[in-house]
Steps between C-alpha positions, in 0.01 A plus 500: 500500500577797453459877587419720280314836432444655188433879427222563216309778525195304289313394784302176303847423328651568852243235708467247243908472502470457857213271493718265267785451635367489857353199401826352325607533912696844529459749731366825324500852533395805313563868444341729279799774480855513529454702808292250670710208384807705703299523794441069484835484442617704808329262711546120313733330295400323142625229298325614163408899416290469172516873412253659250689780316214750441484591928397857650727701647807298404514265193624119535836514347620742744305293786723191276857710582402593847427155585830351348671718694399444832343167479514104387179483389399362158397739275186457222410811318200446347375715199305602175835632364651232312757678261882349503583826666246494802624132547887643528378782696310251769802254537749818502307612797486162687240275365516121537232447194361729297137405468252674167121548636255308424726267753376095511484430817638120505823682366503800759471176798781344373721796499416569856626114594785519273630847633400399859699202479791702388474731770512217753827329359682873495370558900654147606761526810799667466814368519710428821642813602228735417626579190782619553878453339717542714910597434766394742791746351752315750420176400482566133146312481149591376225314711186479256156544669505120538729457723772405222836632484691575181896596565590795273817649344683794606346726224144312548489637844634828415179514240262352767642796725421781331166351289415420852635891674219612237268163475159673318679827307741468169837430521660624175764302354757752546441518886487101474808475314743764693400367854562095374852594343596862548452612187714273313239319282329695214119519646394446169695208447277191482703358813202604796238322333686166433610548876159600585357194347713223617384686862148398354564148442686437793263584718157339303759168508594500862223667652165377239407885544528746269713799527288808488793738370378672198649628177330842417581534152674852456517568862680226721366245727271512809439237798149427479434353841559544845880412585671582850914523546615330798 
């Protein structure tokens, strides 16, 4: 089962969505504005938002963006615009599925299981640990969320160090490249990345978790997770 509310401000489209897949066993809500949907929202937690794009006050899509912002809902938009460029527009803000009015019912119940389901696997446990990497800079190791250590070179841990100094913001090759060797390496050599991805493989092999250093193409790299030194 699952719980779900969807924001339609047709009132017969609105009930007889309800209607249905309350009796395909979910646990239904509705909102007739964008407004009132925020006010649900404040108070209650959803597995499925099926969002109507036409809404007073605020229209879906930007209900769509909000929403993958701030939560891990799945996201239907439901609407009469059909084009190629509404559809890009919908999943651009957030959308799941991209559903065209007249919507069959059967299919709209699936979807809701299917995206439910999903939702589910993402929200398992975490990992031992919390989440959280952890770098022992005296010990030259990397301790994965899992509880698994990887032992790292004297350069890996010099890249660990200062990815991890500035774990969520850029770290532009340059910087990268100057604090691992001084200078003495062109930072546009191709030298980083190879070292940078036999750091990668290293760790998925030792610790069966993957690394989540990031190449931003252009920029650098950033640490996307929550790392402590110790």
């Amino acid at each position: 089962m699952a719980k779900v509310i969807i924001v339609e401000d047709d009132i017969e489209l609105r009930e007889s969505l309800i209607d249905y897949l309350t009796q395909c066993g979910h646990d239904l809500q509705g909102a007739g504005s964008a407004i009132e949907f925020y006010q649900t929202l404040s108070r209650e937690e959803f597995d499925v938002v099926i969002l109507d794009v036409n809404l007073p006050h605020y229209d879906g899509l930007s209900v769509a963006a909000h929403l993958s912002e701030s939560s891990d809902a799945a996201i239907i938009v439901m609407t009469v615009q059909g084009a190629i460029a509404d559809r890009v527009r919908g999943y651009k803000a957030g959308a799941d599925l991209y559903m065209v009015k007249p919507v069959d019912c059967e299919e709209l119940a699936a979807a809701v299981v299917a995206l439910s389901k999903k939702r589910r696997k993402s929200d398992r446990a975490p990992e031992p640990g919390g989440g959280v990497w952890r770098l022992h800079l005296s010990e030259f190791q990397l301790t994965a969320p899992s509880g698994r250590c990887v032992d790292l070179t004297r350069n890996e841990v010099r890249v660990m160090e200062l990815v991890s100094a500035q774990a969520g913001a850029i770290v532009s090759r340059g910087d990268l490249m100057q604090f691992i060797s001084k200078g003495s390496i062109d930072p546009d050599s191709r030298a980083l990345d190879a070292a940078i991805s036999r750091l990668r493989s290293k760790v998925q092999a030792e610790c069966q978790a993957t690394l989540p250093l990031q190449t931003v193409q252009n920029a650098g790299f950033v640490f996307a997770g929550d790392i402590r030194m110790v």
